[in-house]
C-alpha positions, 0 to 999 in steps of 0.5 A, spaced: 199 355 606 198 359 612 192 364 611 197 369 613 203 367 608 196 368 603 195 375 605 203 377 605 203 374 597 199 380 595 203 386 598 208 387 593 201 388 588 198 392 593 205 397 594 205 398 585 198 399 586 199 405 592 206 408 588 202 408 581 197 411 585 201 416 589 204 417 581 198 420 579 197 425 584 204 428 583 206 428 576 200 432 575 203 437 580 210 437 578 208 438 570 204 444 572 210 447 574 212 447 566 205 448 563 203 453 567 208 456 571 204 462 574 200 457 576 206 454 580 208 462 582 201 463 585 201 457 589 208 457 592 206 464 594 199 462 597 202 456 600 210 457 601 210 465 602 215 464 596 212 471 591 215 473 586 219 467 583 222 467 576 218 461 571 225 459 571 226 457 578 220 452 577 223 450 570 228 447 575 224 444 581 219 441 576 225 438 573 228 435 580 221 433 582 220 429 575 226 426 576 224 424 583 218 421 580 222 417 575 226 414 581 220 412 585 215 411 579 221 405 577 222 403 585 229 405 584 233 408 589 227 407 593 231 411 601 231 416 597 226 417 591 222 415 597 223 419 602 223 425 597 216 424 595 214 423 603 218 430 604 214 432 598 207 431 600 208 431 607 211 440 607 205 441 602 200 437 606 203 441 613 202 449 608 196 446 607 194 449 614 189 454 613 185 450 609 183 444 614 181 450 619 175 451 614 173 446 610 166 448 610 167 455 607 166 457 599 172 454 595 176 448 595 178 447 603 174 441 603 178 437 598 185 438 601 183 433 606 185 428 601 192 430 603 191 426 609 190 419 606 196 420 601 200 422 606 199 416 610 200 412 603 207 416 602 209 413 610 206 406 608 210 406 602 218 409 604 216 404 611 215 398 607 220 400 601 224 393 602 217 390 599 215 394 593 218 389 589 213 389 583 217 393 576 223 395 580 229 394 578 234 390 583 228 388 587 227 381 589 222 378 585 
């Protein structure tokens, strides 16, 4: 066996491993939304320049994103649950803007630059889809 061939064998181990990790980033954010809904309010005011939205609004969007995260935490429907999720973070990293010009200052700025690595992990996940195998249904094992 090539070292080449070895080193391919542990992809689809190593794709599982970023979705569950990209998973557990996300699903506490898309929970938020039913836990503490002015929570949400106050972030996609901050971040979206979206105030004033009724609790109802994100009962919705946190159902979408739930379903979304289903989706892709099963590896199911993986061009569009995927993309979804890339489409997720990548419009929440860009919002982010503000803090990435200040990451010294008081506050949490310096933590949003984990964004970036996830971003990264979210665009290796949708490009390298086909190989996501492991616990997804329909997937070539």
């Amino acid at each position: 066996m090539s070292s080449n061939h070895a080193s391919l064998r542990h992809l689809p181990l190593s794709l599982l491993l970023m979705r569950l990790g990209v998973l557990a980033v996300m699903l506490p954010w898309t929970l938020d939304k039913f836990v503490r809904p002015e929570h949400a309010a106050g972030v996609f005011g901050n971040f979206y320049g979206m105030s004033g939205m009724a609790s109802t609004v994100f009962l919705v969007v946190g159902t979408l994103q739930l379903l979304i995260l289903l989706g892709f935490a099963l590896g199911y429907l993986k061009v569009w649950t995927y993309g979804a999720v890339l489409a997720m973070h990548t419009v929440s990293t860009l919002a982010s803007w503000k803090m990435y010009l200040a990451p010294f200052a008081p506050g949490p700025n310096l933590l949003f630059f984990a964004a970036w690595p996830m971003l990264a992990a979210c665009i290796a996940l949708f490009l390298l889809r086909d190989h996501d195998t492991l616990f997804s249904p329909g997937s070539r094992r």
